[in-house]
PyMOL commands that place a pseudoatom at each C-alpha (Angstrom):
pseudoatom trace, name=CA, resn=UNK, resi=1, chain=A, elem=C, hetatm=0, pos=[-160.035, 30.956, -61.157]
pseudoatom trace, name=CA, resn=UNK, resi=2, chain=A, elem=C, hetatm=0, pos=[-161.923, 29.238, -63.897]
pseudoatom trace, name=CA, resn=UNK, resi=3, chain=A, elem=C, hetatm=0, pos=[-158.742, 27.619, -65.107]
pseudoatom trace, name=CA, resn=UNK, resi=4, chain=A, elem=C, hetatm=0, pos=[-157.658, 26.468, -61.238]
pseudoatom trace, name=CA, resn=UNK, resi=5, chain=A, elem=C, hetatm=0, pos=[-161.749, 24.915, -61.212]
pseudoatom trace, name=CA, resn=UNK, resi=6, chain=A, elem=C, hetatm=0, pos=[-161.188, 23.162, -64.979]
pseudoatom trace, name=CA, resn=UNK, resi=7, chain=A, elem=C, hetatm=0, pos=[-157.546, 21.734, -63.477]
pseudoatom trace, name=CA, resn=UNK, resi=8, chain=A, elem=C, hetatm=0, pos=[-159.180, 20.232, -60.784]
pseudoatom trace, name=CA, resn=UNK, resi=9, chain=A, elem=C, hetatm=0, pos=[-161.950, 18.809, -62.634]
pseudoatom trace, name=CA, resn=UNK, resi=10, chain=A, elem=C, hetatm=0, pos=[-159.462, 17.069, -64.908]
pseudoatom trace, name=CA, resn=UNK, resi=11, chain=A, elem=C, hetatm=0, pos=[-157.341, 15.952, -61.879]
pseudoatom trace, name=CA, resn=UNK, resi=12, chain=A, elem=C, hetatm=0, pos=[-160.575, 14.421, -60.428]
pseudoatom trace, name=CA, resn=UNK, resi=13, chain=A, elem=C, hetatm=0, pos=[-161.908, 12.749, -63.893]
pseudoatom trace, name=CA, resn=UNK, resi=14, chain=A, elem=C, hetatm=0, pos=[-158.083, 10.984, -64.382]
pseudoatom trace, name=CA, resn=UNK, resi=15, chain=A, elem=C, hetatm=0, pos=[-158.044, 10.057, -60.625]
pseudoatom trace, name=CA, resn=UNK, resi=16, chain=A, elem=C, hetatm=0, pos=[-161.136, 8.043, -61.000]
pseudoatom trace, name=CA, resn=UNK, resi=17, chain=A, elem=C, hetatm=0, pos=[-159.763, 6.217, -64.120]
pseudoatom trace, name=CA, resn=UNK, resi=18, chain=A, elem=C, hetatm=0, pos=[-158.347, 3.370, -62.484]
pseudoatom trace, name=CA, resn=UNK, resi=19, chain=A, elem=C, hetatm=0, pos=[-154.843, 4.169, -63.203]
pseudoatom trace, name=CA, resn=UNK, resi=20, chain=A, elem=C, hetatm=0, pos=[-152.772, 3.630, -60.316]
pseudoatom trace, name=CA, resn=UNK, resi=21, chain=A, elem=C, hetatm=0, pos=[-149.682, 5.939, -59.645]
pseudoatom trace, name=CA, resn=UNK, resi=22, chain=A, elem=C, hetatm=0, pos=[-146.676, 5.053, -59.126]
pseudoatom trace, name=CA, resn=UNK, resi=23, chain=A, elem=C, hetatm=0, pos=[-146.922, 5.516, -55.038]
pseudoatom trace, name=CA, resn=UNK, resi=24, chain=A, elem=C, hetatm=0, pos=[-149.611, 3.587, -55.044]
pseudoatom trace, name=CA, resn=UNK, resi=25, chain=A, elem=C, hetatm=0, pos=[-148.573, 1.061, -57.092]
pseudoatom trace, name=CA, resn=UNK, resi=26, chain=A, elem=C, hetatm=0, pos=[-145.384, 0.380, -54.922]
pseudoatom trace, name=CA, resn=UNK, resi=27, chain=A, elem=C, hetatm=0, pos=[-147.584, 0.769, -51.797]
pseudoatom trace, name=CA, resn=UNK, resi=28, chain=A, elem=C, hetatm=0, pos=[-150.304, -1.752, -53.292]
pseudoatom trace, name=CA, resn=UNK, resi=29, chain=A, elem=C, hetatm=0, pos=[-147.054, -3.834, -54.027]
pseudoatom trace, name=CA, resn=UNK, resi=30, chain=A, elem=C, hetatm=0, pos=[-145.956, -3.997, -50.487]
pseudoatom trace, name=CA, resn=UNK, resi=31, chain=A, elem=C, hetatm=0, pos=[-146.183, -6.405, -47.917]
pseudoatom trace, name=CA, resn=UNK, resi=32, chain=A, elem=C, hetatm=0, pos=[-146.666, -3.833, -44.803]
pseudoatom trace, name=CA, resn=UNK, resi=33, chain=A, elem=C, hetatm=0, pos=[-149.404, -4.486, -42.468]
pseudoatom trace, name=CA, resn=UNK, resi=34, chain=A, elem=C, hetatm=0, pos=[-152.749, -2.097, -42.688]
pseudoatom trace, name=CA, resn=UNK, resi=35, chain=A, elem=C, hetatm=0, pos=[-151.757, -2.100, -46.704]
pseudoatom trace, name=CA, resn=UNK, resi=36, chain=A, elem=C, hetatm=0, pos=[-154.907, -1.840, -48.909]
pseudoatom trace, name=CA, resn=UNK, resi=37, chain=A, elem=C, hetatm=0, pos=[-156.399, 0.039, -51.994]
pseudoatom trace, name=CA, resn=UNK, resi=38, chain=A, elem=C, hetatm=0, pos=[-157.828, 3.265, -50.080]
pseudoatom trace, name=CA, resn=UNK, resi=39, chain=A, elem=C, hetatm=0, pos=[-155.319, 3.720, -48.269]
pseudoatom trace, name=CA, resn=UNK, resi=40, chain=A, elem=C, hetatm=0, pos=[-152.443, 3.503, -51.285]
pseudoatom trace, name=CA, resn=UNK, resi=41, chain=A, elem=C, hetatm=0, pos=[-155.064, 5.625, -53.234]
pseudoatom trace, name=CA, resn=UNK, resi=42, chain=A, elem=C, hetatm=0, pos=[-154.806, 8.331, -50.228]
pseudoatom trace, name=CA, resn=UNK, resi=43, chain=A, elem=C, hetatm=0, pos=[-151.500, 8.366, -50.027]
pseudoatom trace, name=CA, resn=UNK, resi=44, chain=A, elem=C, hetatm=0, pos=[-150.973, 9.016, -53.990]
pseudoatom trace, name=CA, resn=UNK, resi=45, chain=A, elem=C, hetatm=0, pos=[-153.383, 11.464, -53.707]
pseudoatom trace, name=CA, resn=UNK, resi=46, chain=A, elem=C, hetatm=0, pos=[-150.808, 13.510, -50.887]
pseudoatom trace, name=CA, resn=UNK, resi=47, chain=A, elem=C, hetatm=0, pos=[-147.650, 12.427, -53.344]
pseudoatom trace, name=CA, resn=UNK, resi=48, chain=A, elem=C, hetatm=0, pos=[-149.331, 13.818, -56.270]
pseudoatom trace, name=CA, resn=UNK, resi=49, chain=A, elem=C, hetatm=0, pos=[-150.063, 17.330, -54.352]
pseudoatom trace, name=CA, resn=UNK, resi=50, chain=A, elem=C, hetatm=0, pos=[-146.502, 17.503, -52.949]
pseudoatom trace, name=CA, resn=UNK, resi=51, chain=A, elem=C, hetatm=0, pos=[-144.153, 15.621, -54.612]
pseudoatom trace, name=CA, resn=UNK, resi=52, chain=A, elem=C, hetatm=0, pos=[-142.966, 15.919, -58.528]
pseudoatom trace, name=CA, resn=UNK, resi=53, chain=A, elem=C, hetatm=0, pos=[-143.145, 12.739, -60.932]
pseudoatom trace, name=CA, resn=UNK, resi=54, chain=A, elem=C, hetatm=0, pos=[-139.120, 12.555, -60.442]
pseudoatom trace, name=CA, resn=UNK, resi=55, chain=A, elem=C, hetatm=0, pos=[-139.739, 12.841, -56.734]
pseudoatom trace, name=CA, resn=UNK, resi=56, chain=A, elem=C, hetatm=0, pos=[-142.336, 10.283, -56.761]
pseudoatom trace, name=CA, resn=UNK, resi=57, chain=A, elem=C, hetatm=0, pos=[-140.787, 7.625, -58.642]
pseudoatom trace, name=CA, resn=UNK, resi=58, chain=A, elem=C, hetatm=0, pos=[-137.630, 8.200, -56.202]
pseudoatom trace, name=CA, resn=UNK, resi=59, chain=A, elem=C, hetatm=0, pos=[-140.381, 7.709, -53.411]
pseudoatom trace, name=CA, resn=UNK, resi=60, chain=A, elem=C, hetatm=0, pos=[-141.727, 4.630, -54.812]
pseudoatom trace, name=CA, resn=UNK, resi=61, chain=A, elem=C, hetatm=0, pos=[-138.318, 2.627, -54.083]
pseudoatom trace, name=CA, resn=UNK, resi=62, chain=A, elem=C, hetatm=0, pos=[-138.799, 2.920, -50.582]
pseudoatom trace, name=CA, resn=UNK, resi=63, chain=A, elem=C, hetatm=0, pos=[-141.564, 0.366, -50.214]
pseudoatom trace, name=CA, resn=UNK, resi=64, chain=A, elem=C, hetatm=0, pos=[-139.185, -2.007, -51.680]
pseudoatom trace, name=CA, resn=UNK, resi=65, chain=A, elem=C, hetatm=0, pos=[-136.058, -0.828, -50.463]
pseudoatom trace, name=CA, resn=UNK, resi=66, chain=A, elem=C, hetatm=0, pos=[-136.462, 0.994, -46.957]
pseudoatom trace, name=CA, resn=UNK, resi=67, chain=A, elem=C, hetatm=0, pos=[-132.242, 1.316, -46.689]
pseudoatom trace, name=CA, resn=UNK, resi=68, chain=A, elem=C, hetatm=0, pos=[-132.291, 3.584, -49.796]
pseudoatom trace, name=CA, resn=UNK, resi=69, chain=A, elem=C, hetatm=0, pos=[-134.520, 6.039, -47.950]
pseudoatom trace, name=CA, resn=UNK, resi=70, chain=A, elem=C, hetatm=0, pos=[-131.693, 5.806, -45.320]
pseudoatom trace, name=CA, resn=UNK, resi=71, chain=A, elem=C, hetatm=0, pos=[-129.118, 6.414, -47.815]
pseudoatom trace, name=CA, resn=UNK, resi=72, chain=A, elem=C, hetatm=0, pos=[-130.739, 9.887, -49.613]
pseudoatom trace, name=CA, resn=UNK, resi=73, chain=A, elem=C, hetatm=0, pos=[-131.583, 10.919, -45.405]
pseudoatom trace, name=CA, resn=UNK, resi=74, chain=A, elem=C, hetatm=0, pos=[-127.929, 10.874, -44.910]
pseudoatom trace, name=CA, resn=UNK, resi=75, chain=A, elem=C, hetatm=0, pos=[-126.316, 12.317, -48.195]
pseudoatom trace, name=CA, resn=UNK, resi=76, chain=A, elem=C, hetatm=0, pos=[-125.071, 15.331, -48.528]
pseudoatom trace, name=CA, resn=UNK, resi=77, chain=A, elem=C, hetatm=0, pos=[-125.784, 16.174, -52.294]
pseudoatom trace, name=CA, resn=UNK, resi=78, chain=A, elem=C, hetatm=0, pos=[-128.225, 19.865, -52.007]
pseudoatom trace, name=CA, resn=UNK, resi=79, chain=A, elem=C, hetatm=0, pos=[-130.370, 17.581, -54.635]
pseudoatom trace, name=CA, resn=UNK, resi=80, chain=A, elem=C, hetatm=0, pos=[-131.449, 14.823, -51.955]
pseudoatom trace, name=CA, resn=UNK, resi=81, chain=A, elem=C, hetatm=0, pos=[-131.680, 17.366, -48.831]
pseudoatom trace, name=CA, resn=UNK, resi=82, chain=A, elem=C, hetatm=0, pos=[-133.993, 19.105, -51.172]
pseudoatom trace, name=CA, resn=UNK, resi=83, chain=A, elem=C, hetatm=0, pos=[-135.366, 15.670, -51.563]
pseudoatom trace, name=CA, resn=UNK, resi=84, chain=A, elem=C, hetatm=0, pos=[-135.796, 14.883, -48.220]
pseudoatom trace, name=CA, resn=UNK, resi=85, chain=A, elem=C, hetatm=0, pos=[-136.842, 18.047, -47.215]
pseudoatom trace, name=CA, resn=UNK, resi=86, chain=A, elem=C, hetatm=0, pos=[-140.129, 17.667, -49.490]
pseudoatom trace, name=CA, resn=UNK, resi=87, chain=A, elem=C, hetatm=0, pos=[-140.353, 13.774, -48.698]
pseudoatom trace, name=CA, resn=UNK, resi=88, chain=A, elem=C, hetatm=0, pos=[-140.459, 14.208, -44.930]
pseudoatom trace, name=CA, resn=UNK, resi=89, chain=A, elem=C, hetatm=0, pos=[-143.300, 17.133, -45.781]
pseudoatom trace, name=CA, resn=UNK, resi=90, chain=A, elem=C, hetatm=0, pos=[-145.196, 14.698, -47.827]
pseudoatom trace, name=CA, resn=UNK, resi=91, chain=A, elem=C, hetatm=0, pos=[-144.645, 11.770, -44.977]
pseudoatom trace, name=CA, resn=UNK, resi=92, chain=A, elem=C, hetatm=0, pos=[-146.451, 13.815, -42.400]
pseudoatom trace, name=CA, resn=UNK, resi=93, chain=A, elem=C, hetatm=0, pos=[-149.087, 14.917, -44.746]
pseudoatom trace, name=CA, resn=UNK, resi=94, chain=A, elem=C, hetatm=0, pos=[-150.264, 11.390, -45.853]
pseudoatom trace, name=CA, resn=UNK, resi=95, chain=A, elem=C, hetatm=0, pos=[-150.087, 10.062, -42.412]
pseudoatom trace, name=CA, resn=UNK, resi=96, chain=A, elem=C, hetatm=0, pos=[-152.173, 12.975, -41.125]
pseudoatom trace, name=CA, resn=UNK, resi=97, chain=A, elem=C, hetatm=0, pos=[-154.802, 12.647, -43.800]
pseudoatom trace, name=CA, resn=UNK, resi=98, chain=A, elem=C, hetatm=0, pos=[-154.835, 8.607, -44.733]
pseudoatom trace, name=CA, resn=UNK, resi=99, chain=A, elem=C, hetatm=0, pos=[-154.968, 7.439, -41.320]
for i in range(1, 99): cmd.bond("trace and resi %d" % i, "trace and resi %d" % (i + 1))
show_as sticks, trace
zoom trace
């Protein structure tokens, strides 16, 4: 437990840094309507409990690209239906909690 407490402390003292992730840099980046620093700071707060750096950086090309998301939602490699699978899980999380 006391380790679990000290991990969170650190996750909250790097948070407040000013360091952007890489979710919310590409969301920052973005030219979608309703786009501003809380709410890109919400959502890589939701990436960063749910998806992997790898995942996230995969992620991140969406807000540029929205086909590729397309393109790994129709693939059959295991990899990106594992992909999905987690992306689609972190989708419903940050619009349930950033909205």
């Amino acid at each position: 437990m006391k380790k679990f407490l000290t991990m969170a402390v650190l996750a909250g003292v790097a948070a407040g840094c000013g360091q952007a992730g890489v979710i919310e840099r590409a969301c920052l980046s973005s030219e979608r309507a309703n786009t501003n620093r809380q709410v890109c700071d919400c959502i890589q707060h939701v990436a960063d409990m749910t998806l992997d750096r790898r995942d996230q950086k995969l992620a991140a090309t969406f807000f540029e690209d929205p086909h590729r998301a397309q393109e790994i939602r129709t693939s059959d490699s295991t990899r990106d239906e594992t992909f999905w699978r987690k992306y689609s899980s972190f989708g419903s999380n940050a619009e349930s909690y950033c909205n």
